[in-house]
PDB file of N, CA, C and O in Angstrom:
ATOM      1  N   UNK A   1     148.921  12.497 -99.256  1.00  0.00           N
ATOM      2  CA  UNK A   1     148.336  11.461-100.085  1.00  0.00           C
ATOM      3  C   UNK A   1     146.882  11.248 -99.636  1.00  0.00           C
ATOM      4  O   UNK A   1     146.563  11.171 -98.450  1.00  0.00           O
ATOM      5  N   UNK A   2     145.949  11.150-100.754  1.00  0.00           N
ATOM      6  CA  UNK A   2     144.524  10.736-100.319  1.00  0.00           C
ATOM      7  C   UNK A   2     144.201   9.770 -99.970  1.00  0.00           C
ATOM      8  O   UNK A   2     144.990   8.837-100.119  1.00  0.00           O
ATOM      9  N   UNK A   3     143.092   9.556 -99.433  1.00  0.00           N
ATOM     10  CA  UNK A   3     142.705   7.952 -99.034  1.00  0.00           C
ATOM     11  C   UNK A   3     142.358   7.351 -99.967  1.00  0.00           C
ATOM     12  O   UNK A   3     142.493   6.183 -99.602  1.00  0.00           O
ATOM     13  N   UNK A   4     141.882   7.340-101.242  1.00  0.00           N
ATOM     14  CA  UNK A   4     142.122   6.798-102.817  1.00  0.00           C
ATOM     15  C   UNK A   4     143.068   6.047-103.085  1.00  0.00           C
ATOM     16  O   UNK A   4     143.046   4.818-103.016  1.00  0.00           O
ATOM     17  N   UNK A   5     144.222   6.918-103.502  1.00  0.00           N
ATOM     18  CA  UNK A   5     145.756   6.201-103.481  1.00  0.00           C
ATOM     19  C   UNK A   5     146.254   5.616-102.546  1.00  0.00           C
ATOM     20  O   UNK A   5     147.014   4.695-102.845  1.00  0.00           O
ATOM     21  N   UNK A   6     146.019   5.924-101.020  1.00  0.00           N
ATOM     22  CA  UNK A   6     146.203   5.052-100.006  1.00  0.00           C
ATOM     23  C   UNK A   6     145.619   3.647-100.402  1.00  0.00           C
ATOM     24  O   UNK A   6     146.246   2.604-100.585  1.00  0.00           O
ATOM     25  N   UNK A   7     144.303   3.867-100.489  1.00  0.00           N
ATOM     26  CA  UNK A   7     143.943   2.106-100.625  1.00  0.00           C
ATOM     27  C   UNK A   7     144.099   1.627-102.076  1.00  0.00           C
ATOM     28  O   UNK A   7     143.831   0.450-102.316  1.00  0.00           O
ATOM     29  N   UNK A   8     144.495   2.406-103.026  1.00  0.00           N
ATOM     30  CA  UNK A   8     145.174   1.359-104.462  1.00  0.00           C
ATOM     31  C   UNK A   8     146.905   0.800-103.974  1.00  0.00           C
ATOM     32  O   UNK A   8     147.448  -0.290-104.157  1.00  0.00           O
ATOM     33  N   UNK A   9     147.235   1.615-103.542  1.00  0.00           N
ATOM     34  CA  UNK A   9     148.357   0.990-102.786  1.00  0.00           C
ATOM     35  C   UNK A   9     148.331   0.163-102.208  1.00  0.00           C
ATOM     36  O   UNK A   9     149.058  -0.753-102.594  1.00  0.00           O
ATOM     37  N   UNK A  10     147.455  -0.089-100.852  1.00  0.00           N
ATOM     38  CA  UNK A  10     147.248  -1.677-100.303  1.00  0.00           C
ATOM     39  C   UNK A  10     146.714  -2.244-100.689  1.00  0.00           C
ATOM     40  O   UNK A  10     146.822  -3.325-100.111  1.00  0.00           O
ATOM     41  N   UNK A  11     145.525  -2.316-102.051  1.00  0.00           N
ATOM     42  CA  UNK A  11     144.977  -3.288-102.717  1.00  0.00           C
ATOM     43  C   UNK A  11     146.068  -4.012-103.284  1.00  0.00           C
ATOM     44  O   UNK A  11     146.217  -5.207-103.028  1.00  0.00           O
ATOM     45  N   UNK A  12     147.181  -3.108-104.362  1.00  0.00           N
ATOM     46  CA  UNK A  12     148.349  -3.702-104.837  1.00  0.00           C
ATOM     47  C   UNK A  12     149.156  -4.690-104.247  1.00  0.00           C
ATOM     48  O   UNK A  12     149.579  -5.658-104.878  1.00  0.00           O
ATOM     49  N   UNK A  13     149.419  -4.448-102.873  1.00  0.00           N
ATOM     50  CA  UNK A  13     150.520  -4.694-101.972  1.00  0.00           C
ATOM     51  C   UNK A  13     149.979  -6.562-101.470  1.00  0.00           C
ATOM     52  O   UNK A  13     150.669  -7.509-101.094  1.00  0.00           O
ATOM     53  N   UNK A  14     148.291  -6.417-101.725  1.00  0.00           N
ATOM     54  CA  UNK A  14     147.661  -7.431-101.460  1.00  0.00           C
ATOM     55  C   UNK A  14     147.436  -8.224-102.174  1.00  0.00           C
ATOM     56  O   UNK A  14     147.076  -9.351-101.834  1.00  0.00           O
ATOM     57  N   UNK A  15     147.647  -7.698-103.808  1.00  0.00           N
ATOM     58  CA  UNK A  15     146.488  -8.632-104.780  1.00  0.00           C
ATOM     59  C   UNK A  15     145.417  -8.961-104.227  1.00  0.00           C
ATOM     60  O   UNK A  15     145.222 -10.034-103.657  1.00  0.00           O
ATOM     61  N   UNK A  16     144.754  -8.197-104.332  1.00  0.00           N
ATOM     62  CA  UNK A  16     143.575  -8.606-103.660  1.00  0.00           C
ATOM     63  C   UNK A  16     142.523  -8.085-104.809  1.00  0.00           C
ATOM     64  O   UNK A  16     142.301  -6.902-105.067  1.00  0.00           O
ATOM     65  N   UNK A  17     141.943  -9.194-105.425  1.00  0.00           N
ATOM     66  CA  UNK A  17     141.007  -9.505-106.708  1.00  0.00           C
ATOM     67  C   UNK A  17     139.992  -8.599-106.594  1.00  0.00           C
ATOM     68  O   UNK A  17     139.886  -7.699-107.428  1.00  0.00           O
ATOM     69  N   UNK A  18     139.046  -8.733-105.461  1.00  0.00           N
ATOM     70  CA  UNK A  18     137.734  -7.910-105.531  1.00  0.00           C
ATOM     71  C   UNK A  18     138.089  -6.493-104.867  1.00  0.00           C
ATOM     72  O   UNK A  18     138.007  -6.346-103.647  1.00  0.00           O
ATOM     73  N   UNK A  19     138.515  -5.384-105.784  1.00  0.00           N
ATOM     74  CA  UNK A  19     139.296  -4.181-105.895  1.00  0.00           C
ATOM     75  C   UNK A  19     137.901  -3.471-105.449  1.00  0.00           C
ATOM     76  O   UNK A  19     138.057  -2.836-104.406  1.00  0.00           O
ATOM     77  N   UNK A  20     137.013  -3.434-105.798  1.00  0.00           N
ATOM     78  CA  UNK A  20     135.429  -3.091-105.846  1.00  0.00           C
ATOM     79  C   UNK A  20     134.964  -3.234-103.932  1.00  0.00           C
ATOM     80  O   UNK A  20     134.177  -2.477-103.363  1.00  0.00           O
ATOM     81  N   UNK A  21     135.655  -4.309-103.331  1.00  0.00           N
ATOM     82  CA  UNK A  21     135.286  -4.022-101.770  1.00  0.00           C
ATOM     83  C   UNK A  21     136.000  -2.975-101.349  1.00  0.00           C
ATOM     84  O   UNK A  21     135.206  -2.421-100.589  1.00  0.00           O
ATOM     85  N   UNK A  22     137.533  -1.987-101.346  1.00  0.00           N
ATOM     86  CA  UNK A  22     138.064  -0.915-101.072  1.00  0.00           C
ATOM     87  C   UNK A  22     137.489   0.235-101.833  1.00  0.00           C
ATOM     88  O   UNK A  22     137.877   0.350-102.996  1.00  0.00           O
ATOM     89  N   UNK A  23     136.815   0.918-101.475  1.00  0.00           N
ATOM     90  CA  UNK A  23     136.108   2.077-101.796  1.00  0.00           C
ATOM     91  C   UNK A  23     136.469   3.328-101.068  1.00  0.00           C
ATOM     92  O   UNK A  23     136.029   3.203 -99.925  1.00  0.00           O
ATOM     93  N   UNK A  24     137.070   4.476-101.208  1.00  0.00           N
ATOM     94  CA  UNK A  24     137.374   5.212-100.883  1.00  0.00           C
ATOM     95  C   UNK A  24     136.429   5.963 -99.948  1.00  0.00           C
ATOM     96  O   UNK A  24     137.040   6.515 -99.033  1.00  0.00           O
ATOM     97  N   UNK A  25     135.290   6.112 -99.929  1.00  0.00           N
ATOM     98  CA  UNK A  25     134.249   6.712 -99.864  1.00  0.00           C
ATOM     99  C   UNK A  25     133.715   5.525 -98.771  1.00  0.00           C
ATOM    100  O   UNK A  25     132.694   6.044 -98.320  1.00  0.00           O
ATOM    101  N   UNK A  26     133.841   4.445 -98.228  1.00  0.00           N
ATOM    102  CA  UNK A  26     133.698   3.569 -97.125  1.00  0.00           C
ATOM    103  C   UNK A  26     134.476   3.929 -96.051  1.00  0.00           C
ATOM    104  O   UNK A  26     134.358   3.398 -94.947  1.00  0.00           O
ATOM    105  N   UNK A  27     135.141   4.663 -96.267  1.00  0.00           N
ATOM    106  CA  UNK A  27     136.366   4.862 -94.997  1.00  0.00           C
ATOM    107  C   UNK A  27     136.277   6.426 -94.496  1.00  0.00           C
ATOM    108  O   UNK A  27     136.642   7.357 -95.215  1.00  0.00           O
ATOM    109  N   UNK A  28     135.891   6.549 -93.539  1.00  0.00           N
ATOM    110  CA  UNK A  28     136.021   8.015 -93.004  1.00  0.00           C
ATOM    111  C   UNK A  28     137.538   8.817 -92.895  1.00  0.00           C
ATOM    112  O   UNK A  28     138.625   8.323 -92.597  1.00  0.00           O
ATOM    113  N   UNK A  29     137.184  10.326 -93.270  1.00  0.00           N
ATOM    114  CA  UNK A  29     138.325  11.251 -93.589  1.00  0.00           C
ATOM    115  C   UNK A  29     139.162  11.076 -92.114  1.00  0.00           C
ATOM    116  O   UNK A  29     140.364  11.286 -92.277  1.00  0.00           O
ATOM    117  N   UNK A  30     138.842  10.784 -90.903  1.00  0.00           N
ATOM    118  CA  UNK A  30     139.717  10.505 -89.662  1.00  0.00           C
ATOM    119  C   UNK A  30     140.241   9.378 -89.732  1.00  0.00           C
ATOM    120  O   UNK A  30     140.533   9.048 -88.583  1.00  0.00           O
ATOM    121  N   UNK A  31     140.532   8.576 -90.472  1.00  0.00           N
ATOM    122  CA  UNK A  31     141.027   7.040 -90.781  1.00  0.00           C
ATOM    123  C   UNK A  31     142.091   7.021 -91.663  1.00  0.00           C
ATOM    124  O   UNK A  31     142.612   5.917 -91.820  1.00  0.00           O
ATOM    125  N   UNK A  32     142.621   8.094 -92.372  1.00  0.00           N
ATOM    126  CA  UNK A  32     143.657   8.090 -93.624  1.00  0.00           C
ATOM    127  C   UNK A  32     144.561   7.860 -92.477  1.00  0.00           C
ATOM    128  O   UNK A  32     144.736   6.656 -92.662  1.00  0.00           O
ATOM    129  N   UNK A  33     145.496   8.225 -91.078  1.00  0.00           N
ATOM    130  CA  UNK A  33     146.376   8.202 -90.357  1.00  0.00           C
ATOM    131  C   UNK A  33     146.488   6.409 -90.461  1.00  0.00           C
ATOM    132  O   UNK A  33     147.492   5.740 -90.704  1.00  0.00           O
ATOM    133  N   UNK A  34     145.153   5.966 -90.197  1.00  0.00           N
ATOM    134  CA  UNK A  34     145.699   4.476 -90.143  1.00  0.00           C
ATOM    135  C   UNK A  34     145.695   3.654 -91.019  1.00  0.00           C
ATOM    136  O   UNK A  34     146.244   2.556 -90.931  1.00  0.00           O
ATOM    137  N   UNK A  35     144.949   4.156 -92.183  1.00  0.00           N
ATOM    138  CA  UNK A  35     145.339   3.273 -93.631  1.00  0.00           C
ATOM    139  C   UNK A  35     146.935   3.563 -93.910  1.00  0.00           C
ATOM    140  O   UNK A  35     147.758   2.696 -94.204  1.00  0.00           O
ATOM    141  N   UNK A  36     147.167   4.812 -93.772  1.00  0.00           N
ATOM    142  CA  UNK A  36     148.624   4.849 -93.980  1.00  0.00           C
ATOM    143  C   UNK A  36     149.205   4.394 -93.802  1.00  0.00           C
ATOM    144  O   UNK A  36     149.709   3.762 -94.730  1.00  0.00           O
ATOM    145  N   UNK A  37     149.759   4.227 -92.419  1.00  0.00           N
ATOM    146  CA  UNK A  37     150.308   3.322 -91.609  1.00  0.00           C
ATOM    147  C   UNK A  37     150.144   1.403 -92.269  1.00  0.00           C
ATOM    148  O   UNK A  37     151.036   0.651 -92.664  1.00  0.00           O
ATOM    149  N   UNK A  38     148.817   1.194 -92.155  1.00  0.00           N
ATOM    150  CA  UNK A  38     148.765  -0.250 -93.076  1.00  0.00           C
ATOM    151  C   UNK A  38     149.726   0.022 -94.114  1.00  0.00           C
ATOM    152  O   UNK A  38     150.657  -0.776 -94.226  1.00  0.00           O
ATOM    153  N   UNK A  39     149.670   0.910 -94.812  1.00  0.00           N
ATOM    154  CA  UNK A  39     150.308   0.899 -96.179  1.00  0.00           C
ATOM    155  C   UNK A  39     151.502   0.755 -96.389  1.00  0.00           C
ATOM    156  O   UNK A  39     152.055   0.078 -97.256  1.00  0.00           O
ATOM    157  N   UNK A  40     152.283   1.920 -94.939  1.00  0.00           N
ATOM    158  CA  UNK A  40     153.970   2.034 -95.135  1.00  0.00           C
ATOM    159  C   UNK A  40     153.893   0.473 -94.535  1.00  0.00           C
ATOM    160  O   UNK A  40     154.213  -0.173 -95.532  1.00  0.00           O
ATOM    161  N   UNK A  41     153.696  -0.304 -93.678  1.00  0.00           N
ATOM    162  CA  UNK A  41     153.691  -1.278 -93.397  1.00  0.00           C
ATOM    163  C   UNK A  41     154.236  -2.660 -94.357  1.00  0.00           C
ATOM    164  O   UNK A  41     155.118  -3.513 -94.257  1.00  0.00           O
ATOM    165  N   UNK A  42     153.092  -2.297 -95.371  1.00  0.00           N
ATOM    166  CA  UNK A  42     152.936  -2.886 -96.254  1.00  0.00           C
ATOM    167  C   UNK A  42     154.605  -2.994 -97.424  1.00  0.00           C
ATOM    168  O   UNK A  42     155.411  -3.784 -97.914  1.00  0.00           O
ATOM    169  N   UNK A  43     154.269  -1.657 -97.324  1.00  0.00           N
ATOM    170  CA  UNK A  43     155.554  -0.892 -98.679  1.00  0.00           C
ATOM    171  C   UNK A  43     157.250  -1.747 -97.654  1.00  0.00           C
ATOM    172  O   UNK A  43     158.260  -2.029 -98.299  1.00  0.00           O
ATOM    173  N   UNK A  44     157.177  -1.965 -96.288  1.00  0.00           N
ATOM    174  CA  UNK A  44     158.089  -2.386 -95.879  1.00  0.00           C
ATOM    175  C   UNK A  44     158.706  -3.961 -95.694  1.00  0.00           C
ATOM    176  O   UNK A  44     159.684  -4.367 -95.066  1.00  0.00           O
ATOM    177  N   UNK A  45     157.577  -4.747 -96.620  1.00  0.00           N
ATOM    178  CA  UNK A  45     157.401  -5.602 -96.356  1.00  0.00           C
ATOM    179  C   UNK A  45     157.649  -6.578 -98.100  1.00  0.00           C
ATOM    180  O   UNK A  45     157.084  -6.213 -99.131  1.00  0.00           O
ATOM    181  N   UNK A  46     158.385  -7.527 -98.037  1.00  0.00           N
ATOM    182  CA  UNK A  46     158.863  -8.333 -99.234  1.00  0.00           C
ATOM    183  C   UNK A  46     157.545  -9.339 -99.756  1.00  0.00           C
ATOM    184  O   UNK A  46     157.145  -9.620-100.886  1.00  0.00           O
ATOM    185  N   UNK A  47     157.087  -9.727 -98.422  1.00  0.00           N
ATOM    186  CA  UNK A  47     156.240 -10.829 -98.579  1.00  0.00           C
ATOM    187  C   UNK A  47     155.397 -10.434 -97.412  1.00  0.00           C
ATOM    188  O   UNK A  47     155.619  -9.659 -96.481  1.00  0.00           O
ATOM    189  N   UNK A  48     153.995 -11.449 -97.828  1.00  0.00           N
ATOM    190  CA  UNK A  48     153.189 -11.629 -96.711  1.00  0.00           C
ATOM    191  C   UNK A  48     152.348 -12.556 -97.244  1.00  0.00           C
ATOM    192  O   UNK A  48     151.981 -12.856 -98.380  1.00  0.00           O
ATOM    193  N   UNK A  49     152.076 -13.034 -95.840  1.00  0.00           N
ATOM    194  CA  UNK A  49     151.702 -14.586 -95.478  1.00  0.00           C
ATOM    195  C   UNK A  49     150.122 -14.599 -95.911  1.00  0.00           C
ATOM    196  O   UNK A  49     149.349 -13.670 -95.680  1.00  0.00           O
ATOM    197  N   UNK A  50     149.883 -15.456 -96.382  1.00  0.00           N
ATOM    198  CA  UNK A  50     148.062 -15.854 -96.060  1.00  0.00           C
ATOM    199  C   UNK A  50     147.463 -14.979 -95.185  1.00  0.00           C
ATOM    200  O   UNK A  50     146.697 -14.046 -95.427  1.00  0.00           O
ATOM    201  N   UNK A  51     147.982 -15.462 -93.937  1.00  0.00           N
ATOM    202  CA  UNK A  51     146.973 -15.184 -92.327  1.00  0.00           C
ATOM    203  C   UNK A  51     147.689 -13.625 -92.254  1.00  0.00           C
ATOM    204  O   UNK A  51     147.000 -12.739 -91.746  1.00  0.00           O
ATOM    205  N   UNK A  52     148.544 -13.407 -92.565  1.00  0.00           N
ATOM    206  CA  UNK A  52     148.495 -11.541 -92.792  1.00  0.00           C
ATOM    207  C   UNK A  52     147.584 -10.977 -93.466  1.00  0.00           C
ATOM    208  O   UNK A  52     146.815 -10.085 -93.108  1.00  0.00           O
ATOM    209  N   UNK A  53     147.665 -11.473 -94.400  1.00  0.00           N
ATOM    210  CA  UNK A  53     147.048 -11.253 -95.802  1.00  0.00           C
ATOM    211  C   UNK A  53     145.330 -10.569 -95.000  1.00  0.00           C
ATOM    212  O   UNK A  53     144.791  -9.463 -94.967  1.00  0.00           O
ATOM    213  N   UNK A  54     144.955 -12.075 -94.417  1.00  0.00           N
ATOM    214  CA  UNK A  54     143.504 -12.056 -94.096  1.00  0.00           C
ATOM    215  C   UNK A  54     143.586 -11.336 -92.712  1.00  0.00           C
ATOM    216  O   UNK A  54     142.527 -10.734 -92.533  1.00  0.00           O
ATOM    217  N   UNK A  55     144.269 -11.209 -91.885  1.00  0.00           N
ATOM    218  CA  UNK A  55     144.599 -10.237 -90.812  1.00  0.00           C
ATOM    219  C   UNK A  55     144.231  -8.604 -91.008  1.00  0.00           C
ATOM    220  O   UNK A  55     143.635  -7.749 -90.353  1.00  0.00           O
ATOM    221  N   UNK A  56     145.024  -8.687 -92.447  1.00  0.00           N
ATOM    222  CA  UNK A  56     144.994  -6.694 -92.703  1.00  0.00           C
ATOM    223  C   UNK A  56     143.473  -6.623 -92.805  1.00  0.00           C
ATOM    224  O   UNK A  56     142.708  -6.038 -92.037  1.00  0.00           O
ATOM    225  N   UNK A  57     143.136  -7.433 -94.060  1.00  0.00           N
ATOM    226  CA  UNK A  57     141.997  -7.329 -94.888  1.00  0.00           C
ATOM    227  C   UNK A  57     141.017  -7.119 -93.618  1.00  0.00           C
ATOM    228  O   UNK A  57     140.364  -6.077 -93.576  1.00  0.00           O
ATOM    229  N   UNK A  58     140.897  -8.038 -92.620  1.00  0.00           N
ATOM    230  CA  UNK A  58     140.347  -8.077 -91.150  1.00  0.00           C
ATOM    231  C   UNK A  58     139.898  -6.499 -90.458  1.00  0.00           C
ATOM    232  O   UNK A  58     138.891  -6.023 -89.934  1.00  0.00           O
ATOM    233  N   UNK A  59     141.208  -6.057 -90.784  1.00  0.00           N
ATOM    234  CA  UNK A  59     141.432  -4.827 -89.841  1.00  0.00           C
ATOM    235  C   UNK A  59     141.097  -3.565 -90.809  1.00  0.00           C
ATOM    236  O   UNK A  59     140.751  -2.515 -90.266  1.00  0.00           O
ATOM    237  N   UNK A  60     141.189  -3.633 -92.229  1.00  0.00           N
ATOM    238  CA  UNK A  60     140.639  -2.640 -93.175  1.00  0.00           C
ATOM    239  C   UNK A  60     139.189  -2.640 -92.788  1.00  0.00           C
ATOM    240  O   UNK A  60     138.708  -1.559 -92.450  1.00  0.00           O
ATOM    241  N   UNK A  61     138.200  -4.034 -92.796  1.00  0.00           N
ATOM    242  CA  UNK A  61     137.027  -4.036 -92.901  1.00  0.00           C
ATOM    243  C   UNK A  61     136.662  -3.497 -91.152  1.00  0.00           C
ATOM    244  O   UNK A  61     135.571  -4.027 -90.941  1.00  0.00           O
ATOM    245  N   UNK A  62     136.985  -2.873 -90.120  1.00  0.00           N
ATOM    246  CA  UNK A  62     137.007  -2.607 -89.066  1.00  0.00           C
ATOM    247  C   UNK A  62     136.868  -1.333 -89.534  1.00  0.00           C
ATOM    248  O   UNK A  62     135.764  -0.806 -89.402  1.00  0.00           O
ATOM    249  N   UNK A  63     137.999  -0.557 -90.197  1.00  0.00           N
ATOM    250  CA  UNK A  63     137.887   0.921 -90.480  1.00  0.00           C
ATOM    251  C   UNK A  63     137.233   1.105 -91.217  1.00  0.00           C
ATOM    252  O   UNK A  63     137.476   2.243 -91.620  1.00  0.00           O
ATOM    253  N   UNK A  64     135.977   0.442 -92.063  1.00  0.00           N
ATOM    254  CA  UNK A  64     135.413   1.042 -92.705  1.00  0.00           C
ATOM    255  C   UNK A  64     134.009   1.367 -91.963  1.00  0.00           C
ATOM    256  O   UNK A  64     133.352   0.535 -91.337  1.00  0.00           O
ATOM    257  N   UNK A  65     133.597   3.033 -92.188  1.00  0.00           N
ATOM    258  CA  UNK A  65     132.531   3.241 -91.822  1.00  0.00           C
ATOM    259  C   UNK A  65     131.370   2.376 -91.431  1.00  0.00           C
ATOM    260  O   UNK A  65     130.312   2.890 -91.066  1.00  0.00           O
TER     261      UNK A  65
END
């Protein structure tokens, strides 16, 4: 899976409105291992909290270039 669909997947998983801050092309090709990981994370998960919410988002904006 690309890092594209990786992050429409956790945008989804987030609702997260401004779709336009995940850019594929912000995130270096050595970083898909850990968006992934956010993602199955994500995919394992029913709910998530606010302070998750802003936690991931936290830790996406870390991996981006």
């Amino acid at each position: 899976m690309d890092k594209e669909q990786i992050l429409n997947d956790i945008v989804k998983h987030l609702n997260v409105v401004n779709k336009g801050v995940f850019k594929a092309d912000d995130y270096s090709d050595n970083k898909v291992e850990e968006l992934n990981d956010i993602k199955n994370m994500l995919e394992s998960r029913k709910q998530i909290s606010a302070i998750e919410q802003s936690a991931i988002i936290e830790e996406l904006s870390k991996l981006r270039k």
